[in-house]
VONUDO-152701 format. One record per residue: residue number from 0; x, y, z of N, C-alpha, C in turn; residue in three letters. Coordinates in steps of 0.1 Angstrom, whole numbers. Layout:
BEGIN
 pos    nu    nv    nw   cau   cav   caw    cu    cv    cw code
 NUM     X     Y     Z     X     Y     Z     X     Y     Z  ALA
...
***
This chain:
BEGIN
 pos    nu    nv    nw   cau   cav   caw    cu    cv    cw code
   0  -118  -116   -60  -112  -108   -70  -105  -117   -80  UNK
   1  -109  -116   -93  -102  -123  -102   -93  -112  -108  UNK
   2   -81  -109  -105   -67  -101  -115   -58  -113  -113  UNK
   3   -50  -103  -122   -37  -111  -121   -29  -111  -110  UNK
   4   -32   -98  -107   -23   -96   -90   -28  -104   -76  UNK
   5   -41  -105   -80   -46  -113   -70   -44  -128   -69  UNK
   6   -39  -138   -83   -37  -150   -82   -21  -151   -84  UNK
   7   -13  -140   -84     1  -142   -80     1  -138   -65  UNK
   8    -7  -133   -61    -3  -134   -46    -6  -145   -40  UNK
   9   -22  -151   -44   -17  -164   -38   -10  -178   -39  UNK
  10    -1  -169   -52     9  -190   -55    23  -183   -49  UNK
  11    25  -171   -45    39  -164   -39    38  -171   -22  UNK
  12    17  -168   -15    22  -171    -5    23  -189    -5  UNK
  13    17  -191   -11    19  -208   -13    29  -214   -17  UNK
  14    43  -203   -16    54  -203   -17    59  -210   -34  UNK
  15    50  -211   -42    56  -216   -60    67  -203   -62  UNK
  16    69  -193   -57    76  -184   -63    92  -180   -56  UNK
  17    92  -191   -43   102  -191   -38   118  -194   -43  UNK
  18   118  -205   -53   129  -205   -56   133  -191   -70  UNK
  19   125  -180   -72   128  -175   -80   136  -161   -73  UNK
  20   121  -156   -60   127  -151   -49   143  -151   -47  UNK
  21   142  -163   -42   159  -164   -35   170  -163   -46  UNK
  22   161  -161   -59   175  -164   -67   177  -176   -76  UNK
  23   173  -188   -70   174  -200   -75   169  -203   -90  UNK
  24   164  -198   -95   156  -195  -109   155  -180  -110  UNK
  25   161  -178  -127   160  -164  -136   150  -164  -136  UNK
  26   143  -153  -144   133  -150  -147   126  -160  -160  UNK
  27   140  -162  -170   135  -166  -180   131  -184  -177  UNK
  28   135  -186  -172   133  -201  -165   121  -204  -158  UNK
  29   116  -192  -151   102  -189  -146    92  -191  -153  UNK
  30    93  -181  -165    82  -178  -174    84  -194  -183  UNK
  31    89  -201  -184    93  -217  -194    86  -224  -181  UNK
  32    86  -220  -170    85  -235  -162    68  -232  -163  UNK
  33    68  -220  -161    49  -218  -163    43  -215  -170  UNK
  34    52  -218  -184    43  -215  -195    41  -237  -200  UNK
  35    50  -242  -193    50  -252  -195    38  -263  -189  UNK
  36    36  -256  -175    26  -258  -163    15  -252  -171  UNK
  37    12  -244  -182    -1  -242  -186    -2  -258  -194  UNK
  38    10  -261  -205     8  -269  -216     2  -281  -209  UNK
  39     5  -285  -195     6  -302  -189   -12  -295  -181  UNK
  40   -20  -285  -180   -28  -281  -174   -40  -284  -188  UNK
  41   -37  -281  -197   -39  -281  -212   -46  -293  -217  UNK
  42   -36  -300  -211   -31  -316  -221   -43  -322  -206  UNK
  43   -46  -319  -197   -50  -323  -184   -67  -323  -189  UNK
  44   -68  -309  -195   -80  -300  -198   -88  -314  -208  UNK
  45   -78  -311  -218   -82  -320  -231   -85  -337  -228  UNK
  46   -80  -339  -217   -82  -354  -214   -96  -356  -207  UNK
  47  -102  -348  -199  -111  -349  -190  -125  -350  -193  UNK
  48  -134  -363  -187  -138  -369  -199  -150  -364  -193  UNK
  49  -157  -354  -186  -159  -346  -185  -170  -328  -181  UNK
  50  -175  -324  -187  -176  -308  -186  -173  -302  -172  UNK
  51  -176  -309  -160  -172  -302  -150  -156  -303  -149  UNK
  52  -152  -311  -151  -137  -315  -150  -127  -302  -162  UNK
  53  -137  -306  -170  -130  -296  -182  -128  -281  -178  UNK
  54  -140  -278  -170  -137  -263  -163  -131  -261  -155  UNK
  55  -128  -272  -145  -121  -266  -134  -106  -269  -137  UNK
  56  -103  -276  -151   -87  -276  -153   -90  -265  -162  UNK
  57   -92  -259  -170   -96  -245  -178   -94  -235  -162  UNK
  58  -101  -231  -155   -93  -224  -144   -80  -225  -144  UNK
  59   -76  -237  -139   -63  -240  -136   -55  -234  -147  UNK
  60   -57  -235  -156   -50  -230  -170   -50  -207  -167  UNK
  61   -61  -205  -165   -64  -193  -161   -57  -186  -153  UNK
  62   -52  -195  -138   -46  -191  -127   -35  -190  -128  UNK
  63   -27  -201  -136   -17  -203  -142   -13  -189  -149  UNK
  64   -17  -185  -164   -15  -172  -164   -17  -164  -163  UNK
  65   -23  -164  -151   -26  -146  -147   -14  -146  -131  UNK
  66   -14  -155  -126     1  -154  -118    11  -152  -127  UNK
  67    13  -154  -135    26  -149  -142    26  -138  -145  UNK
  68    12  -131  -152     9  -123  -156     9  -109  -145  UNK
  69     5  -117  -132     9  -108  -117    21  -106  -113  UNK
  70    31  -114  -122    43  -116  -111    53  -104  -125  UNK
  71    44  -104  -135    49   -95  -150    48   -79  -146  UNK
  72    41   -79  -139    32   -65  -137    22   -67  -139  UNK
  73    15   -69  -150     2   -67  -158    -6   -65  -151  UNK
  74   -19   -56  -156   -32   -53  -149   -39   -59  -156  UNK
  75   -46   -72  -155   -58   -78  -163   -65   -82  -153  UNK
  76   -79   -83  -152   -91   -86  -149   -97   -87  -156  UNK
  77  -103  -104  -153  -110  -112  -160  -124  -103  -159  UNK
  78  -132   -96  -153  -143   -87  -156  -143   -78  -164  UNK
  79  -130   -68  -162  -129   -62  -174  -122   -68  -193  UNK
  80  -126   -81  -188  -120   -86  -205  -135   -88  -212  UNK
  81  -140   -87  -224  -149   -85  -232  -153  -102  -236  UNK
  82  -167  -108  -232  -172  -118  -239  -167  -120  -254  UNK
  83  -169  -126  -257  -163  -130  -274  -169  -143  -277  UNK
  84  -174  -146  -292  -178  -161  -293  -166  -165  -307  UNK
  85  -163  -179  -305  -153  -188  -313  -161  -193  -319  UNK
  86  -157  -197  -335  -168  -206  -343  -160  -219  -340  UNK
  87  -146  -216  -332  -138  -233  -334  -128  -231  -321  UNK
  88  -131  -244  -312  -126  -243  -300  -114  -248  -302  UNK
  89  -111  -250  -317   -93  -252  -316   -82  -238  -314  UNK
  90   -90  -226  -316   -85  -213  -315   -76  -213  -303  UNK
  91   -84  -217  -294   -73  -215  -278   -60  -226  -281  UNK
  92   -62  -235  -286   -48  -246  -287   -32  -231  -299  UNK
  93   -44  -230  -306   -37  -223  -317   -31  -206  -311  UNK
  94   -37  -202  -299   -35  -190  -290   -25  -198  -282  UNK
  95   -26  -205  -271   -17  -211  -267     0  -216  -277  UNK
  96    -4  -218  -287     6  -222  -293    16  -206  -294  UNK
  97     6  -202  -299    16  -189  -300    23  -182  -292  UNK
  98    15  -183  -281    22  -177  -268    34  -185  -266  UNK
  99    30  -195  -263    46  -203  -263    57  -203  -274  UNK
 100    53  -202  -289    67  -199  -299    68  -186  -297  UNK
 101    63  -171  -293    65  -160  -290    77  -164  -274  UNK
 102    75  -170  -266    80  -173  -252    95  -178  -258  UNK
 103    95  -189  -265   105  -197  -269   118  -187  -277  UNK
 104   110  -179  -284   117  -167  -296   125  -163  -289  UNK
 105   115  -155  -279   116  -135  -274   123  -139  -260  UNK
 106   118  -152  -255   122  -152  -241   114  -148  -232  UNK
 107    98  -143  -234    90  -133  -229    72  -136  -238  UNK
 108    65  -131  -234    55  -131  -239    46  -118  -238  UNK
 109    34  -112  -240    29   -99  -241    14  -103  -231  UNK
 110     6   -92  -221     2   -91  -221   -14   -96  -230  UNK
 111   -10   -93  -240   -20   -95  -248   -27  -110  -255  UNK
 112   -16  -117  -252   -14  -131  -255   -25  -136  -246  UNK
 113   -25  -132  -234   -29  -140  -222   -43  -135  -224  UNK
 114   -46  -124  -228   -61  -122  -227   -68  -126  -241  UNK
 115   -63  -129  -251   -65  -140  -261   -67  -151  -257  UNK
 116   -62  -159  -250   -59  -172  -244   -77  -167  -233  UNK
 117   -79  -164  -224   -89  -160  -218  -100  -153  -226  UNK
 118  -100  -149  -235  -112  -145  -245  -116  -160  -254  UNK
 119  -109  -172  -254  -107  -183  -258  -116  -189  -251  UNK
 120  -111  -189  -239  -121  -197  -228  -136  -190  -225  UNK
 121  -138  -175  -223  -151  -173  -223  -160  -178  -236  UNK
 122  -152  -177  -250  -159  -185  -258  -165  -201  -258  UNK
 123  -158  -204  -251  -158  -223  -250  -170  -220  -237  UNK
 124  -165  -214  -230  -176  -217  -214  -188  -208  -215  UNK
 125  -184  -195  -216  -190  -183  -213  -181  -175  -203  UNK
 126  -184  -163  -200  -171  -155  -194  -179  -153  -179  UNK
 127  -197  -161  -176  -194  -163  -161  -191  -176  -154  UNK
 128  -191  -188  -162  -190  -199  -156  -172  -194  -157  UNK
 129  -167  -193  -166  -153  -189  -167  -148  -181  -149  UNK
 130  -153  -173  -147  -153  -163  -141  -154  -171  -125  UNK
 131  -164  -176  -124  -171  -183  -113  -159  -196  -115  UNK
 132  -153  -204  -126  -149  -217  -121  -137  -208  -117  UNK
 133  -130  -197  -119  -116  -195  -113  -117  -187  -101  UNK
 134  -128  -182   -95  -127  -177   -86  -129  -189   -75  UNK
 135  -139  -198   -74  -138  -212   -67  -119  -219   -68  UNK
 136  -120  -223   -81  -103  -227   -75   -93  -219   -69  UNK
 137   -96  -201   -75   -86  -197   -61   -92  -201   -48  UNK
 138  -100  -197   -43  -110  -202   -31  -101  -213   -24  UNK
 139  -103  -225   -30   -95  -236   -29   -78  -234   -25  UNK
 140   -73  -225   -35   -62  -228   -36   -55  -219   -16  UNK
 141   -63  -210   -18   -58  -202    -9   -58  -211     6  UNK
 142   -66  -220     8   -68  -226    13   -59  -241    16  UNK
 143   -54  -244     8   -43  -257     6   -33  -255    12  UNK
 144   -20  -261    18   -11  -258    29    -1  -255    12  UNK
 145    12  -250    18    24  -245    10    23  -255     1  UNK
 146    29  -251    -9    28  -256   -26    22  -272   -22  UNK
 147     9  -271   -18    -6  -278   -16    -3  -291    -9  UNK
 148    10  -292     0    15  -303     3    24  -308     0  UNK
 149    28  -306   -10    40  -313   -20    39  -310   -33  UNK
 150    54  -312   -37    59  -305   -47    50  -315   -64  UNK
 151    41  -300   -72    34  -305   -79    38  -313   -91  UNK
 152    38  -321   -99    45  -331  -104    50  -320  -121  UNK
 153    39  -313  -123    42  -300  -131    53  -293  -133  UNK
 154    58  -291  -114    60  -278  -110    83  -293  -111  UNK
 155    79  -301  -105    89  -308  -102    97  -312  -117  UNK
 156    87  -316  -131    90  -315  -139    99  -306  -148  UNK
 157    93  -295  -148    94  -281  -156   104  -278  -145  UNK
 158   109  -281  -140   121  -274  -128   136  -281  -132  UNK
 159   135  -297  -139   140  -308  -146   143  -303  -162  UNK
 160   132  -304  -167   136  -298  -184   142  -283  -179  UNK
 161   137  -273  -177   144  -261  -179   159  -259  -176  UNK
 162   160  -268  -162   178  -265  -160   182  -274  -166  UNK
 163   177  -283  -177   189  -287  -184   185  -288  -201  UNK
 164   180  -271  -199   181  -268  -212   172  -275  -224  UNK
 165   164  -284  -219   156  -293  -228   146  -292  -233  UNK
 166   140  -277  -227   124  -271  -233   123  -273  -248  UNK
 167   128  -268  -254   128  -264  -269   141  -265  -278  UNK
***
């Protein structure tokens, strides 16, 4: 199952959602640490020299927000989101962007952002290789011991800028 609910359940049981759980992290600290874990997933995507590489950090980018997106409420499924074609693959950099100055503004981001950001990616890939590379890396992920062995360099990061204020 690709939803959102289904890839926040498995980074909650892979314990990424623990320190938010107990307290230890707001909400709003959450949504910066993982909107930030998209940007370094992004910057990962764009480096990868490549096409198979390129997809399976484009998942990663996918999993990324639709856990948040799971952990928001939101009901999105990537089946039910509509193919679309891009004349210019800079549109997802320029969707991404927004999401995050909407995040940085509001403190929050919409629904809708995220399935832009994923109407992005079925343009660049197609919406089954899309579909197919994020259901393989959940696959994977479900499978990896708690937060995959050790603390992700992402996740250790973004946990550094946010409590001290230095995101934005």
């Amino acid at each position: 199952m690709t939803t959102a609910k289904a890839m926040h359940d498995i980074a909650v049981q892979k314990g990424f959602w623990d320190e938010y759980i107990d307290g230890a992290v707001t909400g709003t600290q959450k949504i910066l640490e993982q909107l930030l874990h998209v940007s370094i997933e992004l910057m990962e995507m764009a480096s990868s020299e490549n096409d198979d590489a390129r997809l399976e950090e484009s998942a990663d980018v996918i999993i990324v927000l639709l856990d948040l997106a799971g952990a928001m409420g939101w009901q999105i499924d990537l089946d039910e989101i509509p193919p679309v074609s891009m004349e210019n693959p800079v549109d997802l950099f320029k969707s991404v962007a927004a999401l995050l100055q909407r995040a940085r503004k509001q403190g929050t981001f919409e629904a809708s952002d995220v399935i832009t950001i994923i109407e992005d990616f079925y343009a660049m890939y197609g919406k089954v290789q899309i579909i197919m590379a994020v259901q393989a890396k959940a696959e994977t992920n479900k499978n990896r011991p708690i937060k995959y062995g050790k603390q992700p360099f992402a996740m250790h990061i973004t946990s550094k800028v946010v409590k001290q204020g230095a995101l934005w």
